[in-house]
C-alpha positions, 0 to 999 in steps of 0.5 A: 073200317073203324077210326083208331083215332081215339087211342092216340090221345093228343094234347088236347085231351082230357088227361091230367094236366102237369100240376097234378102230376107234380103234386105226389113228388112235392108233398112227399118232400114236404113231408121229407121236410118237416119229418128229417131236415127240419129237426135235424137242423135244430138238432144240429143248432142246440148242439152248436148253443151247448158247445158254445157254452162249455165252462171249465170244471163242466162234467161232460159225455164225448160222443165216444161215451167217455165220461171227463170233467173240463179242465181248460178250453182252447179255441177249437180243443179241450182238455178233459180229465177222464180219472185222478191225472189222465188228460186228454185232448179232445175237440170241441165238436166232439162232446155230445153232452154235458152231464153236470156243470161245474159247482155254483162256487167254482162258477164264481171263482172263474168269474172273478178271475176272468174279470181280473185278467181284463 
């Protein structure tokens, strides 16, 4: 009678070892990696950097597609103004662009009023 030994591959086979089986999962998280959260994170610190920077009399887009120029910043919200006399409070995290900054002499007329408030 026939020895059915050989079917019931033990530990001591020649099948693959566990390193290998794991190499499929680990390169697919690489990739993972490097194609979604990698950009999303410098996404998400540019967005950070431009929120950070926002200026009185910048003409920015709000994630809602709203068009305003900024007409004061608090901590966290801003007030936009979106036509002649209509203000809206909108918060910070909210603006997804700035279209245009503010023209280089009010620039230089902000800067010399924050100078005189300190």
């Amino acid at each position: 009678m026939p020895s059915l030994a050989w079917a019931q591959g033990g530990p001591g086979g020649s099948g693959p070892s566990q390193l290998v089986s794991l190499l499929p999962i680990v390169l697919m998280f690489a990739i993972l990696y490097f194609l979604l959260i990698r950009p999303q994170q410098t996404r998400a610190r540019e967005h950070q950097t431009m929120v950070a920077n926002l200026r009185r009399n910048d003409e920015i887009v709000t994630s809602g597609g709203i068009h305003g120029r900024i007409q004061s910043i608090a901590d966290k919200v801003l007030v936009v103004e979106i036509a002649p006399n209509v203000r809206i409070r909108l918060d910070r995290d909210q603006v997804a662009s700035v279209v245009g900054g503010a023209r280089p002499e009010e620039r230089e007329k902000e800067k010399e009023k924050d100078k005189e408030r300190t």
